[in-house]
C-alpha positions in Angstrom: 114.7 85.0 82.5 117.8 86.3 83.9 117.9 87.3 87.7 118.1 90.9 88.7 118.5 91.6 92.3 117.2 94.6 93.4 120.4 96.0 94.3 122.8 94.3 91.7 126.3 93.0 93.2 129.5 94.8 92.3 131.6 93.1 89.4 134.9 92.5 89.6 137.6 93.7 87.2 139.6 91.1 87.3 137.2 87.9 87.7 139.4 85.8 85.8 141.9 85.0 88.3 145.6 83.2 87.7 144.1 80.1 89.9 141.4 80.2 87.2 143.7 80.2 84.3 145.4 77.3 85.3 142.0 75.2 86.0 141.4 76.3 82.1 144.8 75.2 81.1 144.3 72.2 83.1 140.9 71.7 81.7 142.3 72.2 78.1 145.2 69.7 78.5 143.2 66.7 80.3 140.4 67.0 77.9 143.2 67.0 74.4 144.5 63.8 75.8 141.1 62.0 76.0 138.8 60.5 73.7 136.7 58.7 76.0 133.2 60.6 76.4 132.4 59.6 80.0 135.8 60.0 81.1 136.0 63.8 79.4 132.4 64.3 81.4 133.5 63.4 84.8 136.5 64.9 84.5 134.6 68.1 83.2 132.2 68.0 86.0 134.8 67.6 88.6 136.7 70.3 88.0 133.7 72.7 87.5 131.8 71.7 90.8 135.0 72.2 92.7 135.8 75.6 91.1 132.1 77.1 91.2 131.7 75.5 95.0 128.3 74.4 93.8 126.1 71.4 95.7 125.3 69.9 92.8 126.3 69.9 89.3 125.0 68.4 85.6 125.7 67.6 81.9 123.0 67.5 79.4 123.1 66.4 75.9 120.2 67.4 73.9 118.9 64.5 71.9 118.3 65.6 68.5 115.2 63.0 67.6 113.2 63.7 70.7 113.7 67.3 71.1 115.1 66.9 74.8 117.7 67.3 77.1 119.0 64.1 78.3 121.8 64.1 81.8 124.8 62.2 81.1 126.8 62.6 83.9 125.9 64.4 87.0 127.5 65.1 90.2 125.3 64.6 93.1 121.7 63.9 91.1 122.9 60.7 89.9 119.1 59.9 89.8 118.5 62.6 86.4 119.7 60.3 84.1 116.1 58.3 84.9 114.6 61.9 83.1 114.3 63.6 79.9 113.0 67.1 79.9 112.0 69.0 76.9 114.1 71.3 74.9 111.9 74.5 75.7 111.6 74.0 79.2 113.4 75.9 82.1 117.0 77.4 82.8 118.3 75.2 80.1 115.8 75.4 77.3 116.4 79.5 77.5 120.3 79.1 77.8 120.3 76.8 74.4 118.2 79.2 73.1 120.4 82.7 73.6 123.6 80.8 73.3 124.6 82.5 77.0 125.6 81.4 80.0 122.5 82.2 82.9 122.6 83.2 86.6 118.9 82.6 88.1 119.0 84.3 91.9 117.2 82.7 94.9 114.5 80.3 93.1 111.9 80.0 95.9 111.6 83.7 96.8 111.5 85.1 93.0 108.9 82.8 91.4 107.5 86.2 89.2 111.2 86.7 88.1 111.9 83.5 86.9 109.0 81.8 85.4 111.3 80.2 82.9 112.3 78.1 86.2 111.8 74.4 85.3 110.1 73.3 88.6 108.7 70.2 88.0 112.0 68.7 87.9 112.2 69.5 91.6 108.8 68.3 92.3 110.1 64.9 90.8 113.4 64.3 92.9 112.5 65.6 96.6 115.7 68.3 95.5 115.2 72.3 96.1 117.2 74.7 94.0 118.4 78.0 95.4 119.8 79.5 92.8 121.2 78.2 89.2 124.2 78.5 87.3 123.6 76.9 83.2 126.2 77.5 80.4 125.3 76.2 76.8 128.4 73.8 75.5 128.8 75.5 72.1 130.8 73.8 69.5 131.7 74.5 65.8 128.6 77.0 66.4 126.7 74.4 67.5 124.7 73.8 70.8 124.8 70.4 71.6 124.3 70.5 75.4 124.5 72.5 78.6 126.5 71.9 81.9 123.8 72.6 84.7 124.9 73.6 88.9 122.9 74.2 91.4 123.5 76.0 94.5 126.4 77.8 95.8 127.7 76.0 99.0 127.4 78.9 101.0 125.4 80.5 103.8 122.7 81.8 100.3 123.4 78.9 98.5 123.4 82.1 95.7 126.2 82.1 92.8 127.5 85.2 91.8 128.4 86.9 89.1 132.0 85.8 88.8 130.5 82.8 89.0 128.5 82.7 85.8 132.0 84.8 83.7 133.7 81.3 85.0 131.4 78.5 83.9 131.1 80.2 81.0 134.7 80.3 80.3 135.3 76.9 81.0 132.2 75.6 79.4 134.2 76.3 76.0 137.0 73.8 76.3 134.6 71.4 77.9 132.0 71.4 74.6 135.2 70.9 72.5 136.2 68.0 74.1 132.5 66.2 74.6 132.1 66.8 70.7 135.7 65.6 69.8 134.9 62.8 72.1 131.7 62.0 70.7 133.9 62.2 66.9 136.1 60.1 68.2 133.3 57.4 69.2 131.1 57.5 66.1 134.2 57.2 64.2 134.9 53.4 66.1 131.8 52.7 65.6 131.9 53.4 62.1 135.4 51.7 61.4 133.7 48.7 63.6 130.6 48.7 61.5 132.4 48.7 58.6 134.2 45.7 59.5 131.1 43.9 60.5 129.7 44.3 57.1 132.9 43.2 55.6 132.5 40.2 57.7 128.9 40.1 56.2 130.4 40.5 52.9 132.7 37.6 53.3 130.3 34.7 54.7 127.6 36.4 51.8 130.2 35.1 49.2 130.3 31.3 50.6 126.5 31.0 50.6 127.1 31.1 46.3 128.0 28.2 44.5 131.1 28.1 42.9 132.0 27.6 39.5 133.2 24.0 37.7 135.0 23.5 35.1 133.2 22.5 31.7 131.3 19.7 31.2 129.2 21.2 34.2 126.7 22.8 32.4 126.0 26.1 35.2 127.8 28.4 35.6 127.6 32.1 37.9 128.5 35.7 38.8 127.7 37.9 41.5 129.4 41.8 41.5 128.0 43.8 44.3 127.1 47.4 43.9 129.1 47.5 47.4 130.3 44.9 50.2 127.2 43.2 50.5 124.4 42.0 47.6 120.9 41.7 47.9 121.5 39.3 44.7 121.6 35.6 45.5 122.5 32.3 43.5 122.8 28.7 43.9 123.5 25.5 41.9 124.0 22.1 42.6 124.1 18.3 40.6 121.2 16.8 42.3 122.2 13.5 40.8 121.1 11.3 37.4 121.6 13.9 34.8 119.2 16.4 36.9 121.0 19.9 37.7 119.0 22.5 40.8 119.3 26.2 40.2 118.0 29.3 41.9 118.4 33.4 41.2 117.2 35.5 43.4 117.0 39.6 43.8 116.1 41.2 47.2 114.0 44.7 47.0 116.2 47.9 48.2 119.8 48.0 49.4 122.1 48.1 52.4 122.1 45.6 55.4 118.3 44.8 55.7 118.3 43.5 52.0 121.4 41.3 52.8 119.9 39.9 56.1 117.0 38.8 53.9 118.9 37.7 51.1 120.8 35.9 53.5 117.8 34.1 55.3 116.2 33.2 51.4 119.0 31.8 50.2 119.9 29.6 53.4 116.0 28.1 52.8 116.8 27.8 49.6 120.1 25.6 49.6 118.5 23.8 52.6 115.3 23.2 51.0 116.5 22.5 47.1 118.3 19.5 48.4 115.2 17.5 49.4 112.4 19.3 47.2 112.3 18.7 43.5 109.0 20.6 42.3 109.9 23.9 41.6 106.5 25.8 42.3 106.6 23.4 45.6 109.4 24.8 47.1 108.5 28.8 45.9 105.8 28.0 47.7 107.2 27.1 50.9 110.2 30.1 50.3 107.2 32.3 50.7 105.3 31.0 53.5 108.7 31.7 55.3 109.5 34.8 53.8 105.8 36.5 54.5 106.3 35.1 58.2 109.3 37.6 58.9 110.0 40.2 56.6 110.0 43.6 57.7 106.9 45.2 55.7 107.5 46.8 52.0 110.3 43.7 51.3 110.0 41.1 49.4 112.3 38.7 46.9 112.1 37.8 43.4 113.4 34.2 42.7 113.2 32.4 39.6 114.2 28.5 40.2 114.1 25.6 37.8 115.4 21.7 37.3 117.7 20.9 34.1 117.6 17.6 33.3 120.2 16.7 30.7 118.9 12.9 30.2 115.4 14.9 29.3 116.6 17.4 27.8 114.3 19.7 29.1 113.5 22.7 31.9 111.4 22.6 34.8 111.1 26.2 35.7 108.7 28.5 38.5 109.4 31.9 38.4 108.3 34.6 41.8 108.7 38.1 40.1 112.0 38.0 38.6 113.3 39.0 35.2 112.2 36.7 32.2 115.6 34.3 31.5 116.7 34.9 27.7 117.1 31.7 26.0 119.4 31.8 23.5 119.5 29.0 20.6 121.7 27.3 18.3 120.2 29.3 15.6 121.6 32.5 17.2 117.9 33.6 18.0 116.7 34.3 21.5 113.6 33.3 23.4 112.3 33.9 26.7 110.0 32.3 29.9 107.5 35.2 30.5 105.6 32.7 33.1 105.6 34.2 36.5 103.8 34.9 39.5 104.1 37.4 42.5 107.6 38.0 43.9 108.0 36.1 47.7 107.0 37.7 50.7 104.0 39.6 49.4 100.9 37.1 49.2 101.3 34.3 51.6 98.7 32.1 50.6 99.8 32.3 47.0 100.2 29.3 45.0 103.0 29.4 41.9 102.9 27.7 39.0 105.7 25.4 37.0 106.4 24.7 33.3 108.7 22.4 31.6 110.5 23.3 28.2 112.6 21.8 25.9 116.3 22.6 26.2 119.1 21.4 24.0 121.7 22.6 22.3 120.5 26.3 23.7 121.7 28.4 26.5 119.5 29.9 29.1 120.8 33.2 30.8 119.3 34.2 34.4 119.9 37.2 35.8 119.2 40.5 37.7 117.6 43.9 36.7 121.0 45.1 37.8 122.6 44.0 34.6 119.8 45.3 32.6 119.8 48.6 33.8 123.0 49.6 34.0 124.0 53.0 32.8 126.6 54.7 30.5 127.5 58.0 31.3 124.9 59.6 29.3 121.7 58.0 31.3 121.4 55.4 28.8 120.2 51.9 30.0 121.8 48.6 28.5 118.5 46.7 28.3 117.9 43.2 27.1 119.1 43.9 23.2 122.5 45.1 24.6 122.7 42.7 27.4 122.0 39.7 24.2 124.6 41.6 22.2 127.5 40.4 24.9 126.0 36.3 25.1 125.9 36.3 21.0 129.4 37.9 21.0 130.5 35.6 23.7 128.5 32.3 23.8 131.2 29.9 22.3 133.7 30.6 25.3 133.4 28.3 27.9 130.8 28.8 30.8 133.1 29.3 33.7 134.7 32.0 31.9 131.9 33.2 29.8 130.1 35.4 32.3 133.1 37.1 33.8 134.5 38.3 30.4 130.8 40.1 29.5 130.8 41.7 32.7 133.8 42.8 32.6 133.4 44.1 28.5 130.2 45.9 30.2 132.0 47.8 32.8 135.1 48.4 30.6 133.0 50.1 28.0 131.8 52.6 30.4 129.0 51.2 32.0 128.3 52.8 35.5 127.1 49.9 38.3 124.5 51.1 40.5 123.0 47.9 41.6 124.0 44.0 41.9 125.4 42.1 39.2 124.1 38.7 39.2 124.2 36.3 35.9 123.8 32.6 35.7 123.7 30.3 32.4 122.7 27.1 31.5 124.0 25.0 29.3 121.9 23.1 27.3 123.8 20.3 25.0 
């Protein structure tokens, strides 16, 4: 509540004085020339304490999540940055809330006139307040903090009302520059973030195999929906005619799917090396994976063993799409086996199956290619997605994969998700 003396002070007609100008213009200049947020505050504070003659002097920034105001940078109560006081309390909960700059008189002697007086606060730091000067910092109509003094340094300790016209002039400029500062720093942070992901991107595309030249017989592509994939794949000649290979698909998007993508498919290229049961090493993937996922995540992996000498599959699928087998006869065929995807049952134990492969190709992939969209809503599905093998299954495999996803995206196919396909080539 504002303070009303009993017999209210004369106001000046001229309160805005040339000396005052100046410390706006001053104020105006220093804080277009810096981006830095603590510098702009000190400076901000520095200036105001010495203008206003107070004994102390504040910046809050209300913190949007908590609903409180938070001190940034104080002059003289270095100690309030150890406290956070609610949005609705005292001086500065009523200033936020009118939008005006407040003059409170002589606190301890007009308790009744200012019940809105936050005293706890005092209570806390061994400090007594006199009389209170608070400004909201208002910019682009928005409050985002307030700038806080306390007691005149004279005999009353009591601001006046030339005092409250000034802070509330120069509190403009000042909420300008705190929220182009605070632009300025989310926009580093941004440009910094978006380099680290990059970065992420970039180390995501070593961890997948890369593609041989015919006679290898697997072959793979990976088109992320943006810098990073929650899509994983991995192949390897594990020696004797016997050939390792591992899809996987991480639930959701953005950097947590990535970090656990990344974390499966390190196990997995560690793991595949040494392991050669499929529904052995699922098994193990999922211990691992329930151990440290954050809740509601999990992974869908489909893994397998071709063995050329054999001619024959050894396949253990965790949740992911069926493969398509496609056969020399033009005819498809899929592997409907599967158990739940990793990360969701820890004590689960997966199952294997071996089928004859020859002279067929076997097409892994993700949902992503399945349910991509034209512009009309519609979905490819798993007829159009075998239209593109059948029309390109006699190019070679290194090639193969790239030319139907590009055919997909050229005929106006809108990608929403990871691409990930990988074949096998049965001969």
């Amino acid at each position: 509540m504002f303070f009303k003396s009993k017999n209210p002070e004369p106001i000046k007609q001229e309160s805005t004085t040339s000396k005052d100008l100046a410390i706006i213009t001053q104020m105006n200049q220093e804080f277009a020339t810096s981006l830095d947020l603590n510098e702009t505050l000190q400076t901000a504070l520095e200036v105001i304490i010495k203008r206003i003659n107070a004994q102390a002097a504040n910046i809050f920034l209300i913190e949007e999540k908590k609903q409180v105001f938070q001190c940034i940078a104080s002059k003289h109560q270095a100690y309030l940055d150890e406290y956070e006081i609610p949005l609705t309390q005292g001086v500065m909960g009523k200033a936020v809330l009118q939008k005006k700059c407040i003059r409170v008189g002589d606190v301890s002697k007009d308790v009744r006139e200012i019940a809105e007086f936050y005293f706890d606060l005092d209570n806390k730091t061994n400090f007594t307040t006199y009389s209170v000067l608070c400004a909201p910092l208002i910019a682009a109509n928005e409050c985002i903090g307030v700038i806080h003094c306390l007691n005149k340094k004279t005999i009353d300790k009591l601001f006046q009302e030339e005092d409250r016209k000034l802070l509330e002039t120069l509190s403009a400029p000042a909420a300008l520059a705190i929220r182009n500062a605070r632009m300025a720093k989310e926009l580093i942070d941004k440009n910094r973030m978006q380099k680290e992901i990059e970065i992420v991107g970039e180390i995501q595309k070593t961890l997948l195999s890369q593609n041989k030249k015919e006679p290898f017989p697997i072959s793979g592509i990976n088109i992320p929906a943006k810098i990073v994939s929650g899509d994983f794949y991995n192949f390897s000649d594990l020696g004797d005619g016997r050939y390792g290979f591992g899809v996987a698909d991480v639930s959701g998007k953005g950097i947590k799917s990535s970090l656990l993508m990344s974390k499966a498919s390190s196990l997995y290229r560690c793991l595949s090396k040494t392991m050669f049961s499929a529904a052995d090493l699922l098994d193990l993937l999922n211990k691992e994976i329930c151990e440290t996922a954050v809740r509601g995540m999990f992974v869908t992996m489909l893994i397998g063993i071709y063995d050329s000498n054999k001619k024959e599959l050894l396949l253990s699928n965790a949740g992911h799409e069926p493969p398509l087998i496609y056969t020399k006869d033009g005819k498809f065929s899929d592997y409907t086996e599967a158990g739940p995807p990793l990360g969701i049952m820890p004590k689960i134990k997966y199952k294997e199956t071996i089928l004859p492969f020859s002279e067929s190709s076997m097409y892994i992939f993700t949902d992503g290619v399945t349910e991509i969209k034209d512009p009309k809503g519609e979905m490819l599905g798993a007829d159009g997605f075998q239209n593109y093998i059948k029309k390109y299954q006699s190019t070679p495999n290194n090639e193969r994969l790239k030319i139907i996803i590009e055919d997909i995206v050229k005929s106006g196919k809108i990608q929403k998700d990871d691409l990930t396909i990988v074949v096998i080539d049965g001969k």
